[in-house]
C-alpha positions in Angstrom: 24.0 102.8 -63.6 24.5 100.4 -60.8 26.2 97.3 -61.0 25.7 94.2 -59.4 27.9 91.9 -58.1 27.0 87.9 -58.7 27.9 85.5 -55.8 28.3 82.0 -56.2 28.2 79.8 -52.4 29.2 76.4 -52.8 27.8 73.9 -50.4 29.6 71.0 -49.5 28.1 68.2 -47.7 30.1 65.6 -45.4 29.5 62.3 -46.8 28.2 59.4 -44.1 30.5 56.5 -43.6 29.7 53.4 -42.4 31.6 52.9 -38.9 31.8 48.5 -38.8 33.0 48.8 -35.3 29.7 50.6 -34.0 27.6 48.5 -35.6 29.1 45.5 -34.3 29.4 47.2 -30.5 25.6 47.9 -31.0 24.6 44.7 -32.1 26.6 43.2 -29.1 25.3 45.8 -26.2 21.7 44.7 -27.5 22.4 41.0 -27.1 23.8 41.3 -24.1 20.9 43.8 -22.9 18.5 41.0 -24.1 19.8 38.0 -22.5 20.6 40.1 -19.0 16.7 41.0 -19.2 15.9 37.5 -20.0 18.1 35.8 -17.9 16.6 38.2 -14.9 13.5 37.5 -15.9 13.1 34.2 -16.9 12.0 32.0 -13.4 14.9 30.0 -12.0 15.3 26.5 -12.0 16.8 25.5 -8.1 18.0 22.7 -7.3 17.4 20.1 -5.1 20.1 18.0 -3.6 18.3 14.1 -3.2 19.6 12.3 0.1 19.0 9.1 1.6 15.8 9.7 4.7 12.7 8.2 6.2 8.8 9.3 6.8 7.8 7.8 9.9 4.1 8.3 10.4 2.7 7.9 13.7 -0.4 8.8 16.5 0.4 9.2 19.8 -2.4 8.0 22.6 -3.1 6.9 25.9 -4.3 3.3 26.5 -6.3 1.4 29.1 -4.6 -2.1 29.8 -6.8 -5.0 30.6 -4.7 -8.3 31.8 -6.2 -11.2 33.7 -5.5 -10.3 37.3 -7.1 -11.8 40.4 -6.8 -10.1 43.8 -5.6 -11.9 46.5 -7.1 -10.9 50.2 -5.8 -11.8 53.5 -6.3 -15.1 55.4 -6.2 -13.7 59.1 -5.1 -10.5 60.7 -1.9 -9.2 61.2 1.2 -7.7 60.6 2.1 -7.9 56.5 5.5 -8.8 55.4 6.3 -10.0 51.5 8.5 -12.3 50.2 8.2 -12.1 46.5 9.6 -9.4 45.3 6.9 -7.3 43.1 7.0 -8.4 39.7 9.0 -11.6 39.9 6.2 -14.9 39.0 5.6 -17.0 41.8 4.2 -20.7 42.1 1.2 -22.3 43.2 3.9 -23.1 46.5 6.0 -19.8 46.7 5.4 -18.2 49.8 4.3 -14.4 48.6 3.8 -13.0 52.2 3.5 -13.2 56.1 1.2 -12.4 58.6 2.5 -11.7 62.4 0.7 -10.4 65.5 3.3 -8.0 65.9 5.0 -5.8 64.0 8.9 -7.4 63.1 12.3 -5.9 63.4 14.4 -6.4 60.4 18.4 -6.0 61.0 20.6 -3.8 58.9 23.2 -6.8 59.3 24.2 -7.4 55.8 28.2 -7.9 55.1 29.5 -5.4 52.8 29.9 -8.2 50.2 25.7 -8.6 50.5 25.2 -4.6 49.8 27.4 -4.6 47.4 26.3 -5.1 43.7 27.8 -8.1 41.3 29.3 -7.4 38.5 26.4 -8.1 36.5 24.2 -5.7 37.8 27.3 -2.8 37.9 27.3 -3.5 34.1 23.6 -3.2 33.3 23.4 -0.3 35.2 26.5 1.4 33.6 25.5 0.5 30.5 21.2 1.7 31.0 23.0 4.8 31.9 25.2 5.2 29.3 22.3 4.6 26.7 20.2 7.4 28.6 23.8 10.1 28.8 24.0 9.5 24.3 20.2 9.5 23.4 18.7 11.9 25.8 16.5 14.4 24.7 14.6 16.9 26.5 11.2 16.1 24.5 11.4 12.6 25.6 12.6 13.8 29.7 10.1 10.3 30.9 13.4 9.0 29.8 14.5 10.1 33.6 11.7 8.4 35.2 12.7 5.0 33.0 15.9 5.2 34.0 15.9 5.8 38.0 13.0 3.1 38.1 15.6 0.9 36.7 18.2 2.0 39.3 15.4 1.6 42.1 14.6 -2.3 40.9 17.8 -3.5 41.1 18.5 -1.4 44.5 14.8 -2.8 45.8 16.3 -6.3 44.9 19.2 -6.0 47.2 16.9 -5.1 50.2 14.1 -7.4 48.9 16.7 -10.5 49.0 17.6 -9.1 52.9 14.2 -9.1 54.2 13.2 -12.6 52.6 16.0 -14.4 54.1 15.6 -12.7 57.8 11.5 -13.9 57.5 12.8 -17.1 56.3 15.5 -17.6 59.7 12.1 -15.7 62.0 10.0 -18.8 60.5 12.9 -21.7 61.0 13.7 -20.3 64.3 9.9 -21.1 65.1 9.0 -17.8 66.6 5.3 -17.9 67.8 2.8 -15.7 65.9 4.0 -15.7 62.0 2.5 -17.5 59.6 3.6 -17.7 55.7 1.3 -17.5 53.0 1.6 -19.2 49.6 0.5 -17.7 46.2 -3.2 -18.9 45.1 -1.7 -19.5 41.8 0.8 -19.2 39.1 1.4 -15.6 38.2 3.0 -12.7 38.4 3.3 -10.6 41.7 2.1 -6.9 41.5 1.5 -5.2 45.4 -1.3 -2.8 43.7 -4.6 -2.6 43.5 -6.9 0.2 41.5 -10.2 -1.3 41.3 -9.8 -2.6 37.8 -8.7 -5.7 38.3 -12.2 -7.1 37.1 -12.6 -5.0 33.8 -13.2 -7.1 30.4 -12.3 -5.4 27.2 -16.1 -5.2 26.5 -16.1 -3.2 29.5 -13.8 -0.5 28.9 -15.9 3.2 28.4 -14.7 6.2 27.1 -14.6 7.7 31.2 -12.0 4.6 32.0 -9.5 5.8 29.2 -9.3 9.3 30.8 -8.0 8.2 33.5 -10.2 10.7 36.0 -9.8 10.4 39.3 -7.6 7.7 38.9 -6.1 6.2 42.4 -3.9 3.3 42.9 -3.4 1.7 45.9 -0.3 0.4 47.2 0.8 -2.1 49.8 3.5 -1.7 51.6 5.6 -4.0 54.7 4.9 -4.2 57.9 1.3 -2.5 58.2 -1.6 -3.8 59.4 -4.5 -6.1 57.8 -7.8 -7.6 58.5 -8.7 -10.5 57.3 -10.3 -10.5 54.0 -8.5 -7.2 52.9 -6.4 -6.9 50.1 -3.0 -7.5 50.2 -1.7 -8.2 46.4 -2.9 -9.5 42.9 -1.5 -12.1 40.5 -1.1 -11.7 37.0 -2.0 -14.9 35.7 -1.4 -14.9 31.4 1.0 -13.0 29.2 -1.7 -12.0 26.9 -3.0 -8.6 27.2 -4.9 -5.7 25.9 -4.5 -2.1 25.6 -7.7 -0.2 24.7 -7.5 3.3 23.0 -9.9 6.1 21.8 -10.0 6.9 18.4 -11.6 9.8 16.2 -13.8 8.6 13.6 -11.7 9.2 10.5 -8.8 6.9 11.8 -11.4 4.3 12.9 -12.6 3.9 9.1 -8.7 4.1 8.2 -7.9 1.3 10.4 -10.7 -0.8 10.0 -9.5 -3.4 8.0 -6.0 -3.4 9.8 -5.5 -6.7 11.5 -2.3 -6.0 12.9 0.4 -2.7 13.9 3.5 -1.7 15.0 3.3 0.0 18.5 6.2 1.8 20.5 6.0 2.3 23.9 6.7 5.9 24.6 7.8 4.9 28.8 11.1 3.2 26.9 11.0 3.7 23.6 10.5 -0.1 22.9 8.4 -1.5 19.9 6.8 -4.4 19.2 3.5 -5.9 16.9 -0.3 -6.1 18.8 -3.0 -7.6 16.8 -5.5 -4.6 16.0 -9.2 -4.8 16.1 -11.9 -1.6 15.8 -15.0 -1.8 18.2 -17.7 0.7 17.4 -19.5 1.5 20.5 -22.7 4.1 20.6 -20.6 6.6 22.4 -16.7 6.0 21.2 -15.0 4.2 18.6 -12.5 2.1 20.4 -8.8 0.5 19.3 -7.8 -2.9 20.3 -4.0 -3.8 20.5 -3.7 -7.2 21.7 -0.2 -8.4 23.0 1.4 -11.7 23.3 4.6 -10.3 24.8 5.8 -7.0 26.7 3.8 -8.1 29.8 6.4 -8.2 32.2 8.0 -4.9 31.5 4.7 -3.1 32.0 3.1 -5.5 34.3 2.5 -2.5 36.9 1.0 0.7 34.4 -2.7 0.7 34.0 -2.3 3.3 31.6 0.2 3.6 29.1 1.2 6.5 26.6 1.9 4.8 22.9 2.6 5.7 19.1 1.1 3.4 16.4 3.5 3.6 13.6 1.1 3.4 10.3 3.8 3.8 7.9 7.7 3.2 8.5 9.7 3.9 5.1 13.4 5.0 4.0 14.6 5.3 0.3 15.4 8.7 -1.4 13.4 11.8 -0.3 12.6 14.8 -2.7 10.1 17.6 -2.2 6.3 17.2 -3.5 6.9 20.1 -5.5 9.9 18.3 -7.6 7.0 15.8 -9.1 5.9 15.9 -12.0 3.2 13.7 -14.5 4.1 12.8 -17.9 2.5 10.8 -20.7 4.6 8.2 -22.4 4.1 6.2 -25.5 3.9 2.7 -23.8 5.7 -0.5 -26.3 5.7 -4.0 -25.4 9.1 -4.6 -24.1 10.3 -7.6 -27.3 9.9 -4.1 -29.9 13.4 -2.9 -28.2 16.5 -3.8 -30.1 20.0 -2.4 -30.4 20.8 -0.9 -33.9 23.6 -2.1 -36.2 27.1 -0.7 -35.1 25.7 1.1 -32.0 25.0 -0.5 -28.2 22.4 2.2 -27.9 18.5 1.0 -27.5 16.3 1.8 -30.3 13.4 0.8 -32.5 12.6 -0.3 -35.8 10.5 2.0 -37.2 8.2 1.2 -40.4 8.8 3.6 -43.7 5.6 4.2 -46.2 7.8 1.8 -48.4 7.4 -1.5 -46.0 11.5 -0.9 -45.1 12.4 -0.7 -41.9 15.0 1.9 -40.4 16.7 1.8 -36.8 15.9 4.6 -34.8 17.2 5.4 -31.3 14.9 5.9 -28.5 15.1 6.8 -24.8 13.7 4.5 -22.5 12.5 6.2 -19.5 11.3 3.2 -17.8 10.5 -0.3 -18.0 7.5 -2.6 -16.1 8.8 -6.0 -15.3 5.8 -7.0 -14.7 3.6 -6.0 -17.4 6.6 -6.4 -19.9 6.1 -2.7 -21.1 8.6 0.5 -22.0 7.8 3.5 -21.7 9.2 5.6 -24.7 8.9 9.6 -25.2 6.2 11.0 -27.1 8.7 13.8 -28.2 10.9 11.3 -30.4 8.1 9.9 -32.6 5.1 11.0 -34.6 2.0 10.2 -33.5 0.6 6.7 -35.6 4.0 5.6 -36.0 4.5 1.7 -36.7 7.1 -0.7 -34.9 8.2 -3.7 -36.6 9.8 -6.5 -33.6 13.1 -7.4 -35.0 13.4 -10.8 -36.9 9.5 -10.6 -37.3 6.3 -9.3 -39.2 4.8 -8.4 -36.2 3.8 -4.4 -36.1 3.0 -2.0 -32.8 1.6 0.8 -33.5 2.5 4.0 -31.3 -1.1 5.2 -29.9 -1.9 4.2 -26.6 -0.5 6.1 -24.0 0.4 6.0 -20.5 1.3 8.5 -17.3 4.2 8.2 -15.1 5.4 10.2 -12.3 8.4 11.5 -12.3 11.2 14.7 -11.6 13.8 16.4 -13.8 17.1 15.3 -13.0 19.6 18.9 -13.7 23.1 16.9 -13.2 24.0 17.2 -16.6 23.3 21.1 -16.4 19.8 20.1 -18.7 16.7 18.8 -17.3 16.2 15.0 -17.7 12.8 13.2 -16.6 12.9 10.6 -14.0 10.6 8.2 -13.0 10.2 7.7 -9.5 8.4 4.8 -7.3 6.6 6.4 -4.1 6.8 4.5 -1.1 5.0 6.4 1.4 4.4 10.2 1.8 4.1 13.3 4.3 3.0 16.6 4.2 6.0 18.3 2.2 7.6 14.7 0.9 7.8 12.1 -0.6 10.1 9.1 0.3 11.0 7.0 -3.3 12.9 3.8 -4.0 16.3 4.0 -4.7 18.5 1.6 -6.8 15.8 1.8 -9.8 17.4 2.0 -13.2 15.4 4.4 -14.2 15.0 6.7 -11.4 17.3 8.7 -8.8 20.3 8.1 -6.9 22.0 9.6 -3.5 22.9 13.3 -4.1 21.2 13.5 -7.5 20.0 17.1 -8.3 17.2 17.3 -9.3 14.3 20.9 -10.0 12.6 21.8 -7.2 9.7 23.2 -8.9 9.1 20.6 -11.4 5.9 22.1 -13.3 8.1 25.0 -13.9 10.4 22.7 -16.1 10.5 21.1 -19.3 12.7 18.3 -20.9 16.0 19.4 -22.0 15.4 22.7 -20.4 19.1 24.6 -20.0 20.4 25.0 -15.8 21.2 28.4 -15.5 
């Protein structure tokens, strides 16, 4: 009989404890995995860093001048010698040139004291050249040609003042065969000629502007002249006008421009012309009429300037840092200050007829119009305002747009209004010193529809 044998296994199972310190590890490696992934994800806020600057907005173009000049031909034949030197105003009795049957021998006799320059002129010319040494610039080399024609004048001068007073001792001395000549009339003394002398500003074509084939003529001492050729021309009024060519689009820009600021691009000078548009068939034409400047380019037919439309500094911030934002708009006598508090506030209507103060953010205020601008974000839409010490109620509907940035000093993103001045491609350029608006060195979001009030800086 076979026996069996009975086997009892007993199974013992580990019991599960709760470990706090994973839990907590876990719960910490997830936040931190989340707000890496967000932070890396989430788009940055940069920064902008406001300064002081300027737009200048300009076109560059060529002009035709058109003066009153009369050309003066020669009263006999002969030998031509000048007196005046070119550019200097002569009377109706200054004696502007000479006319001898031969031609004339001037001496190199002057003492070194004559050759030498005064201290007046050593000064000018140290100081022109000074100027030219600190603001040169290759973009602007006509600079060099400004500068030496300024050394030449006053060099010219010197030999000028020679000559006169040797033609002066040749006519005393009563040497036969030279006769002086006196000016016509009052004017100014130019020894060039170009054919253009006649020209009206209702003359002036599109052809003249371009300057093709354009040839000066130039008289010089001690050649000779026939009678009846020309031998200088007067410049007889200090009102002149430079034509230029415009494109259609700026013409119907500037049509209702009376007047605008014009810099010379020979010196860098400015200075105001009155401004008129002529419409022609073929061109559209630009009229800058000058009551001063004359002298200095008494000489240039044509002459290379910048019309400077719009001439603003303040505080300049990107484009892309602007922003629109609607505003509840109050009338400026519903601000008050509440009880123990210096902040600005409202008095805010409850269901009741009671009153409670409640502070509110002003984001900007219209002197003008006597309105504040209040955030839609702090009230509920149809809430009632009661004016303090009255029974007078505003109620918060209407509502207005204003342009702003976010300011990110405070490491949060604030809204600023902003007053645009004027504007180029990339930026804007914004009064400063506005209560509500920026300052130097304010920091503000560079992309401002990526932004939202109170948003957090990263």
């Amino acid at each position: 009989m076979a026996s069996h044998k009975n086997t009892n296994i007993t199974v013992f199972r580990r019991k599960w404890h709760l470990n706090i310190g994973v839990v907590i590890f876990g719960v910490v490696f997830i936040y931190l995995a989340f707000t890496i992934l967000t932070y890396l994800t989430k788009e940055r806020i940069t920064p902008y860093e406001v300064r002081e600057g300027s737009i200048l907005k300009d076109n560059a173009y060529t002009g035709f001048a058109v003066r009153e000049e009369s050309v003066v031909t020669a009263e006999a034949d002969g030998y031509i010698n000048y007196f005046t030197p070119e550019g200097n105003r002569a009377g109706a009795k200054t004696k502007v040139y000479s006319l001898s049957s031969e031609k004339l021998d001037f001496l190199d006799n002057e003492s070194k004291e004559a050759r030498e320059l005064t201290v007046e002129e050593r000064d000018s010319l140290l100081f022109k050249t000074q100027n030219f040494t600190e603001n040169f610039k290759e973009e602007q080399f006509s600079d060099v040609y400004a500068l030496k024609d300024s050394v030449q004048n006053v060099l010219d001068s010197k030999s000028n003042q020679s000559r006169k007073e040797q033609l002066n001792e040749m006519l005393e001395s009563g040497i036969s065969g030279i006769q002086a000549y006196s000016a016509v009339s009052a004017g100014m003394v130019i020894y060039q000629v170009d054919g253009y002398e006649d020209v009206a500003v209702s003359d002036v074509t599109e052809a003249m502007i371009a300057k093709a084939d354009y040839q000066p003529v130039n008289f010089h001492n001690n050649t000779k002249v026939n009678a009846g050729d020309q031998v200088y021309k007067l410049i007889t009024s200090d009102i002149w006008t430079l034509v230029i060519l415009l494109d259609d689009e700026t013409a119907q820009e500037m049509m209702d421009m009376k007047s605008v600021k014009v810099m010379f691009s020979k010196d860098h000078e400015t200075t105001w012309a009155d401004f008129a548009v002529y419409n022609t068939p073929e061109a559209d034409l630009g009229f800058l009429t000058f009551d001063s400047s004359m002298v200095r380019y008494a000489k240039e037919r044509y002459l290379n300037v910048e019309l400077i439309l719009e001439d603003e500094s303040g505080l300049k911030i990107p484009k892309s840092s602007v922003v629109s934002k609607d505003f509840y708009t109050v009338p400026e006598a519903y601000l008050t200050q509440g009880g123990n508090s210096k902040g600005i506030g409202v008095l805010v209507k409850e269901a009741d007829g009671s009153t409670h103060f409640t502070n509110a953010a002003v984001y900007y205020q219209d002197a003008e119009t006597g309105t504040a601008y209040l955030s839609p974000d702090d009230f509920e839409p149809g809430t009632v305002l009661v004016k303090e010490d009255s029974k007078e109620t505003y109620e918060l509907k209407e509502k207005k747009a204003l342009k702003g940035v976010y300011n990110i000093n405070k490491g949060y993103a604030v809204f600023k209004q902003i007053q645009i001045l004027c504007e180029s491609e990339e930026y804007y350029i914004v009064e400063a010193g506005n209560d509500y608006g920026l300052s130097n060195y304010d920091r503000i979001a560079l992309a401002g529809k990526n932004v939202k009030e109170n948003d957090v800086v990263f």
